[in-house]
C-alpha positions, 0 to 999 in steps of 0.5 A: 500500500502507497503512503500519503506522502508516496502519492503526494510526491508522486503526484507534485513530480509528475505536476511539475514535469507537465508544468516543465513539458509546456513551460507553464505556470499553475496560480491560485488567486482570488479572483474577486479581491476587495469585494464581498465575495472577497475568498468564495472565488479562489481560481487556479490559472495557468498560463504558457507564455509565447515563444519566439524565435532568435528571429523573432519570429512567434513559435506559439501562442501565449494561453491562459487556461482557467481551471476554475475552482475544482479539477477532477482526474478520469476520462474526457470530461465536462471539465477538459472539454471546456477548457480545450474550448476556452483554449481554442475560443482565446487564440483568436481573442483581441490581444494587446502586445504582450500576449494578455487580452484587450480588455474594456469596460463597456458602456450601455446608454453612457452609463458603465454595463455590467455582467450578470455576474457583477464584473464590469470587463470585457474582452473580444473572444473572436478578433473578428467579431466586433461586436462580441464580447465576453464576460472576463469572469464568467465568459457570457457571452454579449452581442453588441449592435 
């Protein structure tokens, strides 16, 4: 019988080669800071940053995979099927230079707009459509006119 402490050093080795494998990070914050709900919404993150080569020249895309609060191992599940469609939605979103989203804060009517869920940025998932935005903490989804 495995110990507690063989599967959790087993576990934290393999995490870390699949961080190395892709150059990522894995980060857990609170995603709603300052707020009431200030510690309910603790959300792990990893981001793969760009690479270029010595000509400058892209190799890969910078990714932001948000595996919200809870990741549950097994088979293809509802979990990594949303995140494969995060992914792929978030490589053609509006970027600023360095890789991060192009965010903003809409306006309806003058007056600031906010999500159902209460946040108040927005980014551009497809850079081709510019009237669709997307919540940055929820990812509903708006079609402006």
């Amino acid at each position: 019988m495995k110990t507690a402490c063989e599967i959790e050093r087993e576990f934290t080795a393999e995490l870390k080669a699949l961080l190395a494998k892709y150059g990522a990070e894995l980060e857990a914050e609170d995603h709603w800071m300052g707020y009431a709900e200030c510690g309910e919404d603790v959300r792990m993150t990893v981001t793969i940053e760009s690479k270029w080569d010595e000509h400058g020249e892209q190799q890969s895309e910078f990714v932001e995979i948000d595996l919200g609060t809870v990741v549950r191992g097994g088979g293809a599940s509802k979990f990594v099927r949303e995140a494969e469609r995060k992914i792929a939605a978030r490589s053609s979103a509006e970027r600023n230079l360095d890789g991060t989203l192009r965010n903003f804060m809409p306006r309806v009517d003058g007056k600031p707009f906010r999500c159902e869920c209460g946040c108040n940025v927005f980014h551009k998932p497809v850079s081709k459509n510019k009237q669709l935005f997307e919540c940055n903490s929820c990812g509903d989804r708006y079609n402006g006119i």
